[in-house]
N, C-alpha and C positions, 0 to 999 in steps of 0.2 A: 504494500500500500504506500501509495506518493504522500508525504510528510508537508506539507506546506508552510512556511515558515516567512511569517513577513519580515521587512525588515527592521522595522521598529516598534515594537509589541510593549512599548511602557504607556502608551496613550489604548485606554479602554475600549473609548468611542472615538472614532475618526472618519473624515471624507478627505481625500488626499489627489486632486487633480493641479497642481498649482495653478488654480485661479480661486482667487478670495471669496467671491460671491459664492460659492462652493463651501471651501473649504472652510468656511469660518461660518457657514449657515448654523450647525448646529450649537455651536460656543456661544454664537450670538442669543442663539432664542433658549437655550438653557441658562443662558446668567438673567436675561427676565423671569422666565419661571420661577430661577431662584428665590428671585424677589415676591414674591407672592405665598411662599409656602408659609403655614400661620399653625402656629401648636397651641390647643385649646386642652384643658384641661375639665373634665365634666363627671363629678360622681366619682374624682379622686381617679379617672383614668386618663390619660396621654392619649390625646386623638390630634394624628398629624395630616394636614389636607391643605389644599391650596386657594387661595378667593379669588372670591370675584372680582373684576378690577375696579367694580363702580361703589363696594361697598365692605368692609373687613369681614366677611359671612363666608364659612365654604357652603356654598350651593351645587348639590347635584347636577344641576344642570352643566356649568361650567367644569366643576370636576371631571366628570365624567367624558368630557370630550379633551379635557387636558391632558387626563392620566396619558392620550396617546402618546404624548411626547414624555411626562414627568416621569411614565414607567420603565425608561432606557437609566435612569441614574440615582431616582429616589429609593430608600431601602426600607421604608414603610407605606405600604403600598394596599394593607388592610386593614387599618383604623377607619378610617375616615366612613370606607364602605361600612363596617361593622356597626359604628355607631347610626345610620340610618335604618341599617339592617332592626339595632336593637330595638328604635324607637317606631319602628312601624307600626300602622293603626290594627285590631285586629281585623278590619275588613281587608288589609291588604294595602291601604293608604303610605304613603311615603311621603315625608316633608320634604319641602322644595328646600329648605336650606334649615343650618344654626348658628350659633355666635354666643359670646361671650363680651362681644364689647359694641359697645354704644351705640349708636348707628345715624339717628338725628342731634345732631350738635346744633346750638348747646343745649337744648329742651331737654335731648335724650341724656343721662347721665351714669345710669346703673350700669353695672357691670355685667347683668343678671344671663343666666342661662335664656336663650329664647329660641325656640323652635317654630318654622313659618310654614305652611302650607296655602299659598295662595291658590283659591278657588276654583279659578278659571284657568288653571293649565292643565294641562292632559298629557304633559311629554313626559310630569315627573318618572313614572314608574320604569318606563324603559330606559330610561337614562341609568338606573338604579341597577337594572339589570344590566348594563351596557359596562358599566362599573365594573361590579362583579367579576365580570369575565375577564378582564382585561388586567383587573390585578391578579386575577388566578395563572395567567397568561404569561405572566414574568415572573410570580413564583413556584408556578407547576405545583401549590400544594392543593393536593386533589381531597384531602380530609376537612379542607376548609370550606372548600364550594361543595363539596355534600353538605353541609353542615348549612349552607346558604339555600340551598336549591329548593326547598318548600318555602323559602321566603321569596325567594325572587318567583315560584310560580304560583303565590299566593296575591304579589303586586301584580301581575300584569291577569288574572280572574277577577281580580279589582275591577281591571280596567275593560276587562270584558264584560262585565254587569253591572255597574254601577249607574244607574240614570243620566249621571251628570257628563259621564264617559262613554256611555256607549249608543249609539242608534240604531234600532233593530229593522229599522227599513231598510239602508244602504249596506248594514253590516262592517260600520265603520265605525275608530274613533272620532267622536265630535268633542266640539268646545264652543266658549262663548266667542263673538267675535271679535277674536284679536287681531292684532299685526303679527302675519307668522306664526312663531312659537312664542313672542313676547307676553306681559304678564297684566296685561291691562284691556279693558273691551269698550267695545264702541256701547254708547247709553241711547244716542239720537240724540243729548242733551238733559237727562236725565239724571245725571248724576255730577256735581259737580267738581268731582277732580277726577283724580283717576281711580276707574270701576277695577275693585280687584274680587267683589264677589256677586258670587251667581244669585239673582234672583227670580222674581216672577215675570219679569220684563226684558230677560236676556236673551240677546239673538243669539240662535244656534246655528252652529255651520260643520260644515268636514273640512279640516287643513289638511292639506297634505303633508306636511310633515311628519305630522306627529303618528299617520298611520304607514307611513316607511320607518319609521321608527321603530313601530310595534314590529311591523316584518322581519325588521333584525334580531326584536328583540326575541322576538317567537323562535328563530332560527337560532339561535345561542344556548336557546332550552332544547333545543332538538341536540345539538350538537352534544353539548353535554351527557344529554339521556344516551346520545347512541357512544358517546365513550364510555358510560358508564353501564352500558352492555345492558338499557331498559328499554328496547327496539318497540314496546307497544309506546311509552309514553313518549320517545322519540319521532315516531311516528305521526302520533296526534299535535304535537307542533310545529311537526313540518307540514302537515293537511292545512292549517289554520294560519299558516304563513302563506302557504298557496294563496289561501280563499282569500285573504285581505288584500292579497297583490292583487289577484283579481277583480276586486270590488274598486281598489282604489284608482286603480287606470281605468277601469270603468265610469268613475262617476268623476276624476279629477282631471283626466288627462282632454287638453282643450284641442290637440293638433299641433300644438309647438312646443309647449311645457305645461305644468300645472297649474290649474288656476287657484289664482292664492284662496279663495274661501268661497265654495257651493253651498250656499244659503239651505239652509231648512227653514229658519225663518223669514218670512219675507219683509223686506227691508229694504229701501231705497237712500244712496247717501248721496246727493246730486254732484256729478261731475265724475262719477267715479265708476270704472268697469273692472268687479273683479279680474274679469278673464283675462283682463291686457297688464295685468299689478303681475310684474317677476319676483316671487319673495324668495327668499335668503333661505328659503328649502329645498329648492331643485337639485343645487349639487348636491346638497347631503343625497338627496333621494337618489340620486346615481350610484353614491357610493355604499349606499347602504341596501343597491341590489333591486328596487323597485322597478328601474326604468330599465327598458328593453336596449339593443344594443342603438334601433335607427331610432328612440325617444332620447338615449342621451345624447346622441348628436346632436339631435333640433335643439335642446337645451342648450350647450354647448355654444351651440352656433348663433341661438340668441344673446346669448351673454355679446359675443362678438360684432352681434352686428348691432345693437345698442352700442356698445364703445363706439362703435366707428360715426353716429350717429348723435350722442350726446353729449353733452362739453361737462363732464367728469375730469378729475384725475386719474378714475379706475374703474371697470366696469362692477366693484363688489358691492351693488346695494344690496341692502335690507330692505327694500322694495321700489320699484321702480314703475309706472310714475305713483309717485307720494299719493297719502290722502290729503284732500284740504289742512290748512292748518289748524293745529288746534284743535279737531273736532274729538282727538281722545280724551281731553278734558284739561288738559295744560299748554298753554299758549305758546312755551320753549318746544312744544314739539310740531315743527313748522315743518312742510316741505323741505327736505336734508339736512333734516336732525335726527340723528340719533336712530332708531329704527324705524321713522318713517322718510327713509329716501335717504340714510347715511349712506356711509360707506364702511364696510367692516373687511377687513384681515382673514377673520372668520369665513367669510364667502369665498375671499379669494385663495383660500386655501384648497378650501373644500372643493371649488372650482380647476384648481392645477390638478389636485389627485385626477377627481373625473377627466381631464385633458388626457393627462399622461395615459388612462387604461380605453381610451375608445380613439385615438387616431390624431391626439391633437398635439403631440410633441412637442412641437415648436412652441405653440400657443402656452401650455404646462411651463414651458421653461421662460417666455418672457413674465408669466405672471411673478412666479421666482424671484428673477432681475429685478423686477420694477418693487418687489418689496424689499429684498435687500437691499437695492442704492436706498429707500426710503431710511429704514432704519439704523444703515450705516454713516447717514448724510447725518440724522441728527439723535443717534443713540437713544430714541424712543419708540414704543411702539404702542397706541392706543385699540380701544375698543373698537371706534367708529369715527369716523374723517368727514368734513362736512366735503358736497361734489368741488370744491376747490384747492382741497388736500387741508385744510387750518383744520386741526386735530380737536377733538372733544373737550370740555373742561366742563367743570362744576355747575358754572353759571348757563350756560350750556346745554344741561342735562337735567333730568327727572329724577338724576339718582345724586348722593350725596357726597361721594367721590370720581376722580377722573385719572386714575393712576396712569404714567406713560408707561410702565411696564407689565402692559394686557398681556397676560398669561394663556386664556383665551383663545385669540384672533392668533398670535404668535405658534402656537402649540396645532391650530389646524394648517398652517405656514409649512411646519417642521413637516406634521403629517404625509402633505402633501409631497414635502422634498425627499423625505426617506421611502415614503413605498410608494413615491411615483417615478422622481428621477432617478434615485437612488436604485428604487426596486427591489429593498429587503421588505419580504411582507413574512409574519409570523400566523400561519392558516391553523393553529390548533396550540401550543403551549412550549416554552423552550425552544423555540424554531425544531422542535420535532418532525411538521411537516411546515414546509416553509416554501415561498415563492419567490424566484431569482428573477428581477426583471429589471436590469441596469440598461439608463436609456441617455446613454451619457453621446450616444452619437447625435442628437436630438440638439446638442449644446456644443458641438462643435469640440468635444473631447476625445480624442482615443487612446488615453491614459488615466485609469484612476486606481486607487487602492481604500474601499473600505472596509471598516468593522462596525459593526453594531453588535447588542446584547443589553442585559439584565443587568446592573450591578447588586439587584437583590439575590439574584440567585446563582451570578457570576459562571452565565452562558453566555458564550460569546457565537459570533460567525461572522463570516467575513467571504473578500473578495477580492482580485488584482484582474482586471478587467483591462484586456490592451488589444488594440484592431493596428491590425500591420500589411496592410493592402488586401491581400489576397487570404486571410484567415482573421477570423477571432479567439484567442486567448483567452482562458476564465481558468483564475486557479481560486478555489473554493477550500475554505476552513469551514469545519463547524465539528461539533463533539461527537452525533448521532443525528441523521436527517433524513427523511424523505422530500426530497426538492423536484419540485417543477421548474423547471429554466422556458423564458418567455422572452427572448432575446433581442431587442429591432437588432435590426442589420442596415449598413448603410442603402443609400437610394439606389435601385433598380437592381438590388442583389436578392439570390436567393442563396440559401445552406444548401452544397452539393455531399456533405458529410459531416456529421460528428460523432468525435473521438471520445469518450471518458478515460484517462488511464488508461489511453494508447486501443483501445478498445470501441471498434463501431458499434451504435445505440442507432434503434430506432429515433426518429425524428418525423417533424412535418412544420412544412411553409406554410406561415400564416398570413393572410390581409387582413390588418386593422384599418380603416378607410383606404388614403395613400400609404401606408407603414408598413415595411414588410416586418415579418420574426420568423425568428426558429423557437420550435415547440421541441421539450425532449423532456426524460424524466431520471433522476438518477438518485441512487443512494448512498449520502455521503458517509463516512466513518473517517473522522478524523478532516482527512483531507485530498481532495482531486483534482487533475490536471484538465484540464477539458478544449478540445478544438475545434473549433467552426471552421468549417472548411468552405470556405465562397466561390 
């Protein structure tokens, strides 16, 4: 067996192309994260988790989309889940967030424990689940998610029963009408600030988000069950993943993308047409499996053709075009404020992954660029950017902080650069089974060397990835792997052979729109030599 051995193995994590905008991607957005992580103390236990940027609270919802990045180097990585875990409702209920410190200054002053459940969201639960997995993910301890796994399929029978969550006509998640997945609903005027609970007067709708959400989150319960060798209950949440992809394209999908919110209740806001509002769900919904391979195109391809179209700095709204001003019930939330018509980090994240896995290389890697020169020009990185690039602040906002070090928007950035340009994706626990899909010819590279891994549980893998005209080169580390390799290959080339360790492997040419690859499958131990033969 070939030994592969880098040659500087004192750096844990690394991306090594020399070009900066690369190589110094993950430094960058790991020392904001840094800045974010917040140790609460509750009932005499140590719970370590990361906040929000707009307020000192960890909220599931942002955790749980940060862990993607926090989970390469933090080494507690089941606190934070556990304590939401512990304080579940017995219906199955999950609080959107806690805290221990203050929140409205200077009114607010206690230090006191407070737990929040705001009314009108419907993504908590899967987010919860989403969690779960991902810290199980990077420490492979499998006695702990057994130990979770009646709770997390306790949340999401929650969310399949519950009045205020489920609609038995569409067979979808519904909510009141928000923006997206935001946490505040339109009243008509009713209510004078901002509505955060349901009453007898709230309009009802199906987001699409929050039911690609469930999809995943259903399909993580499958996964689990079928690792843990429960093929009947695996089963039933892969049928019920099914049924909601189906119901959801069904009832959300308009012919280009989703329409941000199909009324249940009828409602009229004058000036405003759901079906033409892009909200800040679409990529997720790509990535999270919903959308077919020609619906995440048309997605894709809107995002694109809006840039080219509206005098933004970036095409990542949180909705596009806005609602009137103000009509959520606070005046600062005007046409390109904040989630109505900002711009978030968070989108364009979401948006490069979705690039890089359906044909859009290039486009994947200028998103990249154009957020690196951002954050390297002025060593911040926020929430949401007004469409002129001037960055959020307090006075600003609806929320009561405006930190430049968004943990957040930053962390789906990272996302995007490690398993879209990068191409390490971890498909089950450990990079056990893992997917190899380095798209560095896409950015004008044909030398890189990285590593990625766990520092909690101190698995590594890695790769030295080199095109030399007429072949490509991959020499692959990892401990123990089943890898799928999904390789672009330069323009108008196909794979006439690959070698693992000198050895011919089936293979097969793929077209991703204009993108060729090579498809193969191999199993690593330790370490292998691998050749694309062009």
């Amino acid at each position: 067996m070939i030994n592969v051995i880098f040659a500087d193995m004192s750096e844990k994590i690394f991306v090594k192309t020399g070009r900066a905008e690369f190589d110094s991607f993950y430094p960058r957005i790991k020392s904001f994260l840094g800045k974010n992580s917040l140790d609460i103390v509750i009932d005499g236990k140590k719970i370590r988790g990361y906040r929000t940027p707009d307020t000192k609270s960890i909220w599931i919802r942002d955790y749980s989309d940060m862990l993607r990045g926090i989970k390469y180097f933090e080494h507690d990585l089941k606190s934070t889940v556990e304590h939401f875990a512990d304080t579940q409702a017995d219906n199955g209920r999950i609080f959107d967030y806690f805290t221990t410190f203050p929140e409205k200054l200077p009114s607010e002053r206690e230090n006191w424990t407070k737990y929040i459940r705001v009314p009108v969201e419907a993504d908590v639960e899967f987010r919860f689940v989403k969690a779960a997995f991902l810290a199980w993910q990077a420490t492979g301890d499998d006695k702990w998610i057994q130990m979770l796994l009646p709770k997390m399929e306790k949340a999401l029978n929650y969310v399949l029963s519950h009045p205020w969550r489920w609609d038995d006509k569409t067979k979808l998640v519904k909510r009141a009408y928000t923006i997206d997945t935001w946490d505040f609903a339109y009243t008509a005027g009713a209510h004078e600030w901002l509505q955060f609970q349901i009453t007898e007067d709230t309009f009802w709708g199906i987001m699409h988000g929050d039911n690609s959400g469930y999809y995943e989150a259903f399909r993580i319960l499958s996964l689990l069950y079928d690792y843990f060798l429960n093929k009947k209950f695996a089963g039933i949440w892969q049928k019920r993943a099914k049924s909601l992809r189906t119901n959801m394209n069904r009832t959300c999908w308009n012919g280009k993308f989703y329409t941000h919110f199909v009324k249940l209740t009828p409602v009229e806001i004058p000036g405003v047409d759901e079906s033409a509002q892009l909200s800040l769900s679409n990529p997720m919904d790509i990535n999270r499996g919903t959308a077919s391979h020609e619906m995440a195109v048309s997605i894709i391809q809107e995002y694109i053709n809006r840039r080219s179209r509206t005098e933004t700095f970036a095409e990542w709204f949180s909705i596009n075009p806005p609602f009137p001003d103000g009509i959520f019930g606070d005046d600062r939330l005007k046409g390109g404020a904040y989630v109505n018509g900002g711009i978030l980090p968070l989108v364009g994240g979401e948006l490069a992954r979705a690039a890089f896995n359906f044909g859009f290389e290039e486009y994947g890697v200028d998103i990249l660029k154009r957020y690196y020169n951002m954050i390297s020009t002025t060593g911040e990185t926020y929430l949401w950017y007004f469409p002129d690039g001037k960055p959020s602040s307090i006075e600003t906002s609806t929320s009561p902080e405006a930190t430049p070090t968004d943990g957040w928007g930053s962390s789906a950035m990272l996302y995007g650069f490690l398993e879209g340009l990068v191409g390490v994706e971890d498909r089950l626990k450990l990079f056990k089974k893992a997917r190899i899909s380095p798209r560095w010819l896409a950015a004008g590279i044909n030398r890189a060397e990285v590593q990625l891994g766990y520092k909690n549980s101190d698995i590594f893998v890695g790769y030295l990835f080199e095109y030399k005209g007429d072949n490509i080169v991959l020499e692959i580390h990892a401990p123990q792997s089943d890898m799928v390799f999904h390789v672009l290959l330069p323009e108008r080339s196909t794979a006439k052979a690959v070698r693992v360790n000198e050895k011919n492997v089936e293979y097969k040419n793929s077209q991703i729109e204009k993108s060729g690859y090579v498809d193969f499958k191999a199993k690593i131990r330790r370490g292998a030599v691998i050749n694309i033969q062009l």
